[in-house]
OpenMM code with the backbone's topology and positions (N, CA, C; nanometers):
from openmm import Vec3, app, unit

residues = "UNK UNK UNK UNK UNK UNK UNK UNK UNK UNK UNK UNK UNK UNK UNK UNK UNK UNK UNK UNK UNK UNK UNK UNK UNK UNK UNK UNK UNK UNK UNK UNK UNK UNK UNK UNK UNK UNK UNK UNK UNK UNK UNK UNK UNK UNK UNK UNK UNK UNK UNK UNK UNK UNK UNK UNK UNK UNK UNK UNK UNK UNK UNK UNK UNK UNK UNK UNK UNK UNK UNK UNK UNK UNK UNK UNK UNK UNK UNK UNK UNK UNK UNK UNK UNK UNK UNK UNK UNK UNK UNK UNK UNK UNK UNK UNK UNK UNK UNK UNK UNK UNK UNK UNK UNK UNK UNK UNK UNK UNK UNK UNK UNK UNK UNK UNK".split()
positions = [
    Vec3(-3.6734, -0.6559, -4.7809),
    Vec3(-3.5542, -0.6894, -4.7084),
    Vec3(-3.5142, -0.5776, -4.6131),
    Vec3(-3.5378, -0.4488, -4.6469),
    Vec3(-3.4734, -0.3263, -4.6026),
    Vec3(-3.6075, -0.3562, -4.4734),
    Vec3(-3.7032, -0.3514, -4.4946),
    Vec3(-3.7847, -0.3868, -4.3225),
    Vec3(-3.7551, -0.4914, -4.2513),
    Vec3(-3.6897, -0.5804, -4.2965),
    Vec3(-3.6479, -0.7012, -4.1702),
    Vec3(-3.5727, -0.6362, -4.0905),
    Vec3(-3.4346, -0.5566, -4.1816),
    Vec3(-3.3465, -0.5453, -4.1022),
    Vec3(-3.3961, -0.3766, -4.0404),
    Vec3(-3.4481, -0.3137, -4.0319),
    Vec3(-3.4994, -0.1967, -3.9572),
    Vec3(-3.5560, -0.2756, -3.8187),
    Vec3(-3.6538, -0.3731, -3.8978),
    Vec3(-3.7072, -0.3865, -3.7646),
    Vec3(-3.6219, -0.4892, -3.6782),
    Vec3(-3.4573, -0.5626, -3.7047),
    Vec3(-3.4163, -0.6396, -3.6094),
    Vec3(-3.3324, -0.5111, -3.4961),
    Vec3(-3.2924, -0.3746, -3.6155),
    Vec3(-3.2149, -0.2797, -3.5176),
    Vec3(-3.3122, -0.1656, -3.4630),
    Vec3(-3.4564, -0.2001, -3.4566),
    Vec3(-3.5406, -0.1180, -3.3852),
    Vec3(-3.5363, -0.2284, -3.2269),
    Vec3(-3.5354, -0.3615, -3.2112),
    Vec3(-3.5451, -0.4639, -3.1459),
    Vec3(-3.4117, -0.4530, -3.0539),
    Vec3(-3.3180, -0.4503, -3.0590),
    Vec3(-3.2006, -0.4393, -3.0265),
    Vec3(-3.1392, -0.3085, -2.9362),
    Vec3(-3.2243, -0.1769, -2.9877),
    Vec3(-3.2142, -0.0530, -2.9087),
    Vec3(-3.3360, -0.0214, -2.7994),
    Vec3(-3.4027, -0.1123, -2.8189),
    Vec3(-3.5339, -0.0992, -2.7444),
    Vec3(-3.4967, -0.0362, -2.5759),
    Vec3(-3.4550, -0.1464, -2.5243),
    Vec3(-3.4290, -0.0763, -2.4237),
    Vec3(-3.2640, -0.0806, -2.3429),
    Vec3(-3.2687, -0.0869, -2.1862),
    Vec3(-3.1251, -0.1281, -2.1459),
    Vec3(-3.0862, -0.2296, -2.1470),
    Vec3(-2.9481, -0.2473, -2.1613),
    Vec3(-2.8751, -0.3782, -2.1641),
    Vec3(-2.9498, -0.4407, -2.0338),
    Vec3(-2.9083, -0.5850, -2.0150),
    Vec3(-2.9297, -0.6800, -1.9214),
    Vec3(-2.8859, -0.6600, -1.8054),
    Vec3(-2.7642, -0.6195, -1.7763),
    Vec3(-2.7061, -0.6118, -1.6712),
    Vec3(-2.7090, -0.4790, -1.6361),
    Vec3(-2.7568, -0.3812, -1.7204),
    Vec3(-2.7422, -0.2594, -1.6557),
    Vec3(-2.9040, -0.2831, -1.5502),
    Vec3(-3.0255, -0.3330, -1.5607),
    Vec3(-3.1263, -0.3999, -1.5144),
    Vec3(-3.0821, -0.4236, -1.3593),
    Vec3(-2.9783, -0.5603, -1.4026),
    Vec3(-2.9515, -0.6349, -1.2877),
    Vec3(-2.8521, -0.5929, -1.1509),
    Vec3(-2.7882, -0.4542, -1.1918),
    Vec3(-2.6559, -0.4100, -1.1375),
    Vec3(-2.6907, -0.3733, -0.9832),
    Vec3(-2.8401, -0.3465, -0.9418),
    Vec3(-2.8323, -0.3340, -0.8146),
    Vec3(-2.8666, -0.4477, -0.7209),
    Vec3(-2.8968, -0.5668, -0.8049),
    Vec3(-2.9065, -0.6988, -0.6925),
    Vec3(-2.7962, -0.7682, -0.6828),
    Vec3(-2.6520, -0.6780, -0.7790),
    Vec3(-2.4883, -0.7456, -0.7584),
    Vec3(-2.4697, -0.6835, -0.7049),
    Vec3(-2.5004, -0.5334, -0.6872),
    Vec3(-2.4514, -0.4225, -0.5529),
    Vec3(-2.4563, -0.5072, -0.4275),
    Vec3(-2.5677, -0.5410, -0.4346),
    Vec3(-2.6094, -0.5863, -0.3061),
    Vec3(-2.5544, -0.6969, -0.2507),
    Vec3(-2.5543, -0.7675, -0.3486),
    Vec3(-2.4690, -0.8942, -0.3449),
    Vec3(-2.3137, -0.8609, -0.2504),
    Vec3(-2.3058, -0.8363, -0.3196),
    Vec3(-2.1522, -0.7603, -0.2796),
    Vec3(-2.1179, -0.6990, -0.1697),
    Vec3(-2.2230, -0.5784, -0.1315),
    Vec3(-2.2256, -0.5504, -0.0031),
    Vec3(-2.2648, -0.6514, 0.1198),
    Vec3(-2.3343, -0.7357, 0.0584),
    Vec3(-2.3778, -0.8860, 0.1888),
    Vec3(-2.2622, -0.9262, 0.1990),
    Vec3(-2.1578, -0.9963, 0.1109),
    Vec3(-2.0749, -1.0351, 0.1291),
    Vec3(-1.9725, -0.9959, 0.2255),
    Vec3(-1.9585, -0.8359, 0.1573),
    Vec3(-1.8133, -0.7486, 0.2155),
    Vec3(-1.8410, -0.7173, 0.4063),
    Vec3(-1.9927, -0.7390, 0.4122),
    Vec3(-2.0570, -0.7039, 0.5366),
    Vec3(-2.0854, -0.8061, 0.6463),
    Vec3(-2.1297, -0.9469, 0.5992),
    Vec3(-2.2023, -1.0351, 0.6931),
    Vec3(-2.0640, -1.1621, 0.6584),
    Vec3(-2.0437, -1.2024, 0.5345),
    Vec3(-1.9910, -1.3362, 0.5199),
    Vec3(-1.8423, -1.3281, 0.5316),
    Vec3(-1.7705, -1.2301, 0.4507),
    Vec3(-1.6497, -1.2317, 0.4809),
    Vec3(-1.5556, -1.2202, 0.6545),
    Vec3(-1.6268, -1.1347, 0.7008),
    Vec3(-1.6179, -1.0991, 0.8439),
    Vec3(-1.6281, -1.2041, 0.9733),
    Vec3(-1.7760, -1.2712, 0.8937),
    Vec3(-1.7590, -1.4468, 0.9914),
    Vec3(-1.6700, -1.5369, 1.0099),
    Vec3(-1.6253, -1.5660, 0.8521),
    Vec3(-1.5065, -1.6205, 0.8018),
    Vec3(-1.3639, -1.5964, 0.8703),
    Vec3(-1.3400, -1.5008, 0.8480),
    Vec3(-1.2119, -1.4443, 0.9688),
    Vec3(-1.2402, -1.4607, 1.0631),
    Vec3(-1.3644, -1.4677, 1.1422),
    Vec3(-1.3677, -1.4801, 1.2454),
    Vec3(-1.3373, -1.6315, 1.3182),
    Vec3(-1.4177, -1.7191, 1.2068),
    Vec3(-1.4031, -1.8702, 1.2100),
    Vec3(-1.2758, -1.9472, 1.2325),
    Vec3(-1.1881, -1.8726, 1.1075),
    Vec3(-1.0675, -1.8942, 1.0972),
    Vec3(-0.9667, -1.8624, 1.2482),
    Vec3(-0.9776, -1.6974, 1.2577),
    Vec3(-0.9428, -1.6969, 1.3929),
    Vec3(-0.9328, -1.7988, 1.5038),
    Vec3(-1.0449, -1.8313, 1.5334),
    Vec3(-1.1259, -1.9056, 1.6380),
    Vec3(-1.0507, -2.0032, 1.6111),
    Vec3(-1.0502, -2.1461, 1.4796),
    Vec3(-0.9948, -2.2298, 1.4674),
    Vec3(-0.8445, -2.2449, 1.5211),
    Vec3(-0.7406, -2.1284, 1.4568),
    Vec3(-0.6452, -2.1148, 1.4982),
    Vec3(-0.5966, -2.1233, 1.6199),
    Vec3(-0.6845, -2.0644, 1.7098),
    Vec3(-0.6410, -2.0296, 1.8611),
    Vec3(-0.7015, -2.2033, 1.9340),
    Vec3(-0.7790, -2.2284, 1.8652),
    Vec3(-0.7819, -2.3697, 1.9372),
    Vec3(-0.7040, -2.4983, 1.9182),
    Vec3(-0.6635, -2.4395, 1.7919),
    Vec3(-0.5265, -2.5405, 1.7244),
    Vec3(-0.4199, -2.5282, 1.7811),
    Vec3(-0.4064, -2.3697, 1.8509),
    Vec3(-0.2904, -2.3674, 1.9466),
    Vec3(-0.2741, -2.3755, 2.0894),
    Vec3(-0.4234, -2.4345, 2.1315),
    Vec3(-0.4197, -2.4433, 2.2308),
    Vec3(-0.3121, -2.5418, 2.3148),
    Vec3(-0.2631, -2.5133, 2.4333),
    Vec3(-0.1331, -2.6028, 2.4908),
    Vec3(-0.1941, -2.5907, 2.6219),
    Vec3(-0.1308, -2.6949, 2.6890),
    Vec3(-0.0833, -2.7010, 2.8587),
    Vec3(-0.0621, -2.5564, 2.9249),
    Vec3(-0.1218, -2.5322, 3.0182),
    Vec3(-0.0831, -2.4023, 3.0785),
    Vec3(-0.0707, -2.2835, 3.0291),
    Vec3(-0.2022, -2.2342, 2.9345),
    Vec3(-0.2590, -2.1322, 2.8578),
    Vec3(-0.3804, -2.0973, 2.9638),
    Vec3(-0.3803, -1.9473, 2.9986),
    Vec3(-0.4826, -1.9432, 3.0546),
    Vec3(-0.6157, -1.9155, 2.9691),
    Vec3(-0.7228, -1.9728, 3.0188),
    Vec3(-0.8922, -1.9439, 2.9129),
    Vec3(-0.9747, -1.8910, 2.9966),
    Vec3(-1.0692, -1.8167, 2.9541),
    Vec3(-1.2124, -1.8243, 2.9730),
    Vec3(-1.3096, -1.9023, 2.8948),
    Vec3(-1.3868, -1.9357, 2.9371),
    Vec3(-1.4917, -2.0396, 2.8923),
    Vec3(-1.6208, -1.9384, 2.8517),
    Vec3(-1.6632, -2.0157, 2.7272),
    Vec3(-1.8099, -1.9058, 2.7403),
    Vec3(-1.9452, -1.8938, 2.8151),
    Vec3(-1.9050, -2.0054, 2.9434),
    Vec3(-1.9699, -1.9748, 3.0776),
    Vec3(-1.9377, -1.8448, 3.1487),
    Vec3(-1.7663, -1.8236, 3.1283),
    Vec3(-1.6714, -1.7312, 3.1982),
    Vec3(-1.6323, -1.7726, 3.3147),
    Vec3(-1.5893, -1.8996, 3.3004),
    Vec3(-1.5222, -1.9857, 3.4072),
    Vec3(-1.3764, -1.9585, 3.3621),
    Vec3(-1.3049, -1.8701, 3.4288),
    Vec3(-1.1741, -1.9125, 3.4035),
    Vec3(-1.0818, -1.9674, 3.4564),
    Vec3(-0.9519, -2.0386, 3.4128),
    Vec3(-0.9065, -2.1693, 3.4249),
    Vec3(-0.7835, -2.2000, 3.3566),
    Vec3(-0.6889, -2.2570, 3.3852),
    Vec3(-0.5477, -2.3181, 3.3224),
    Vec3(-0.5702, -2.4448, 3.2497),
    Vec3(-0.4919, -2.4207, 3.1234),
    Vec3(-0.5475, -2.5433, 3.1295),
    Vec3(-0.4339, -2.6541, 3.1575),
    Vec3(-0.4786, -2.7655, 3.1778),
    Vec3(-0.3924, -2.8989, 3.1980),
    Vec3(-0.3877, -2.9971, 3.0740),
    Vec3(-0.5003, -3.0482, 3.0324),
    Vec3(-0.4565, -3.1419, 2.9466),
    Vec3(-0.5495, -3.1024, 2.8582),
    Vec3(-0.5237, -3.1235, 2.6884),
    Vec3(-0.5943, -3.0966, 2.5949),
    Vec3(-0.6414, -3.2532, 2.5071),
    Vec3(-0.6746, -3.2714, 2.5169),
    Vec3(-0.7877, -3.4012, 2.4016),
    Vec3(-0.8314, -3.3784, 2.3053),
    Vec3(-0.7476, -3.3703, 2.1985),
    Vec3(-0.7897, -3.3307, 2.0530),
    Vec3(-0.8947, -3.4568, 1.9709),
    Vec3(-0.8697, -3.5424, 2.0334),
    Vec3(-0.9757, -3.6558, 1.9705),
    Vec3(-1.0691, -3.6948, 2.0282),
    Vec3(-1.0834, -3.6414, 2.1287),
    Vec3(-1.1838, -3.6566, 2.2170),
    Vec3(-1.2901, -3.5287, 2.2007),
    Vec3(-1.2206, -3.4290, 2.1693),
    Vec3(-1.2723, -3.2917, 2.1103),
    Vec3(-1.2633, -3.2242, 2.2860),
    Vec3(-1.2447, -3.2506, 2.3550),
    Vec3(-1.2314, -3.2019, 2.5447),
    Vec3(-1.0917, -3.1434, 2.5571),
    Vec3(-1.0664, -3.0736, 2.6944),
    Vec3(-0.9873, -2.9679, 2.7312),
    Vec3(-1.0318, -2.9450, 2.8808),
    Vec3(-0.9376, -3.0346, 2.9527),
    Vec3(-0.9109, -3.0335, 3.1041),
    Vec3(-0.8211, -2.9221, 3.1627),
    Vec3(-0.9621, -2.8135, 3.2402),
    Vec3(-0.9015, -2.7033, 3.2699),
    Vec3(-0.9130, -2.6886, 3.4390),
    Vec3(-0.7811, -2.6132, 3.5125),
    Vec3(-0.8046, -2.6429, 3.6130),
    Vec3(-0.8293, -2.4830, 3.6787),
    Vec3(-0.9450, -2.4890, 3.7692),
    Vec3(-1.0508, -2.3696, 3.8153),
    Vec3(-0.9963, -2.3022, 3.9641),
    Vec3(-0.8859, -2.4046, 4.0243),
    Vec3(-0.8952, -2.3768, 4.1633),
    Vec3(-0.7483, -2.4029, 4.1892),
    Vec3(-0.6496, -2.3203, 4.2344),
    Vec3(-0.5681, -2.3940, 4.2519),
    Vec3(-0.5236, -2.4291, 4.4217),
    Vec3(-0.6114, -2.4430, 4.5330),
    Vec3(-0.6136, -2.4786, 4.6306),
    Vec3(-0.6589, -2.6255, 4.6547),
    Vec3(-0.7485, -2.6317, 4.5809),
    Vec3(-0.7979, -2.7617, 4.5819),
    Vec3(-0.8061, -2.8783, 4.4796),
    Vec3(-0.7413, -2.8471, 4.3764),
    Vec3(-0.6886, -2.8802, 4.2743),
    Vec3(-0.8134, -2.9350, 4.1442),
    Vec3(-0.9022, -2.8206, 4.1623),
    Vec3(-1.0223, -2.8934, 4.0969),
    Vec3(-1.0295, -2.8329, 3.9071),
    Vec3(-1.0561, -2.9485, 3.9155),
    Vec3(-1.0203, -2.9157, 3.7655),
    Vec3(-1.1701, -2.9982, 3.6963),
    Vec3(-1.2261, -2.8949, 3.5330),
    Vec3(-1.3442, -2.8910, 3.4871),
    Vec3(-1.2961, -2.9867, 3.3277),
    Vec3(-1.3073, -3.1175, 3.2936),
    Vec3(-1.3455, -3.1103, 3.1362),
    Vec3(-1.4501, -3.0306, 3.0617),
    Vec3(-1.4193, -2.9351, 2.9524),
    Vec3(-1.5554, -2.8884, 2.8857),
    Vec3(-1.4836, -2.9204, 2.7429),
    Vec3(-1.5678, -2.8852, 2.6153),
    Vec3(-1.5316, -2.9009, 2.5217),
    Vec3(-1.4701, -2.8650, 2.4687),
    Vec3(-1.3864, -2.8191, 2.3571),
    Vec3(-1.2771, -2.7866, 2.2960),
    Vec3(-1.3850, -2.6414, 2.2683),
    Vec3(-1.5257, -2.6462, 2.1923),
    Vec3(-1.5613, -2.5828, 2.1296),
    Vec3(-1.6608, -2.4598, 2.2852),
    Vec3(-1.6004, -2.4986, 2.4270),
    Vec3(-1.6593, -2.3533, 2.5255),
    Vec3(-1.5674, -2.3210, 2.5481),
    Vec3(-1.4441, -2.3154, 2.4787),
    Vec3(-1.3164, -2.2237, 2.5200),
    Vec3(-1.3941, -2.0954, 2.4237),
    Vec3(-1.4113, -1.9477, 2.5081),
    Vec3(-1.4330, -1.8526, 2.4567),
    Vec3(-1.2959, -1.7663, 2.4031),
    Vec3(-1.2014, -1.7815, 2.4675),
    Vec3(-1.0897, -1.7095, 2.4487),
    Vec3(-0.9680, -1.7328, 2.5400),
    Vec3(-0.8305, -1.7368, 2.4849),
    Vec3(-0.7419, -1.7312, 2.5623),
    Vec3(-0.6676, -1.6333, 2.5730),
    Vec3(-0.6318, -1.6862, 2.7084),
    Vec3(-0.6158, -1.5045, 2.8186),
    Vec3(-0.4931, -1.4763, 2.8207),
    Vec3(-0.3867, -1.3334, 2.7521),
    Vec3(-0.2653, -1.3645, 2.7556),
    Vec3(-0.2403, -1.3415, 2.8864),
    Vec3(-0.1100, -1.3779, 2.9184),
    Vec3(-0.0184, -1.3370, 3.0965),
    Vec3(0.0054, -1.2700, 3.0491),
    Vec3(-0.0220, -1.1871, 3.1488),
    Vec3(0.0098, -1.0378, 3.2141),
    Vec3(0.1516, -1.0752, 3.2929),
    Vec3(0.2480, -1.0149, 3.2169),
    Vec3(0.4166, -1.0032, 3.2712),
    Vec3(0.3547, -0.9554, 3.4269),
    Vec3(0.4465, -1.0392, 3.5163),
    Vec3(0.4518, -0.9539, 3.6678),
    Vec3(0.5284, -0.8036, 3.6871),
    Vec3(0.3932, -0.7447, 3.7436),
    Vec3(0.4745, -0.5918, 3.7531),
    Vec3(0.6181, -0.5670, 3.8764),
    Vec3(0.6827, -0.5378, 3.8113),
    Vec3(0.8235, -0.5086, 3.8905),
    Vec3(0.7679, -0.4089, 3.9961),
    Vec3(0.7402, -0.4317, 4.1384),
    Vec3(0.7292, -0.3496, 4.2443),
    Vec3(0.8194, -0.2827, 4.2892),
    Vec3(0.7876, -0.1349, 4.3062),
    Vec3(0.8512, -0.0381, 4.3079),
    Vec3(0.9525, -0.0263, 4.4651),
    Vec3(1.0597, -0.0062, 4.4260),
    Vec3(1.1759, -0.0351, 4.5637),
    Vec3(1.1506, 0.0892, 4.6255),
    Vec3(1.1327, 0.0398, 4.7693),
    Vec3(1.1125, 0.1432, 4.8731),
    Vec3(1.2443, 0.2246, 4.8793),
    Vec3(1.1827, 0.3467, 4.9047),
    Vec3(1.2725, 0.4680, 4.9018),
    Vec3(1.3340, 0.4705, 5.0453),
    Vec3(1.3858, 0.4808, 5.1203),
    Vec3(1.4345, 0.4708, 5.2544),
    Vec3(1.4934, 0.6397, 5.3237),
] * unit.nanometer
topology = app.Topology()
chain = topology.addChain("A")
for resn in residues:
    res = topology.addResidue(resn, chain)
    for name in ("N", "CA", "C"):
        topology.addAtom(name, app.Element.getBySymbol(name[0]), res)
């Protein structure tokens, strides 16, 4: 009896735990995450947001780098009528999803009063 149980606690100390084994393919894990996936994610989110807020008379760039006002937005249509010219009144549908970014206004600079 006294050799069963020697040999179940010779079996048992043999070597390292399991996870001490496995701890650098959760490192890693972890660092993929904290590095590639989480970072997209915000980014996604971002992105979503700003197109959810897209309105009438927001200025964009397109990720052509056409930039443009926009006029009318088509959320079910998934489109976004932006206008490119304002002399000739030409205006581009592209998709909801080539808006690269919207452009804040720049407040008009108060020009400086001539000194006399």
């Amino acid at each position: 009896m006294t050799w069963l149980i020697a040999q179940a606690d010779n079996g048992r100390n043999a070597g390292p735990a399991a996870w001490m084994q496995l701890w650098p393919i959760f490192a890693i894990l972890i660092l993929f995450y904290l590095l590639f996936i989480r970072p997209q994610r915000q980014e996604a989110r971002r992105r979503e947001a700003m197109i959810q807020a897209l309105k009438p008379n927001d200025h964009v760039m397109t990720h052509g780098g056409i930039y443009g006002v926009v006029t009318n937005v088509h959320r079910e249509a998934n489109a976004v009528t932006i206008r490119v010219d304002e002399n000739n009144n030409t205006r581009l549908k592209v998709s909801l999803g080539a808006i690269a970014r919207v452009l804040r206004e720049e407040e008009p600079q108060a020009t400086p009063a001539k000194k006399d």
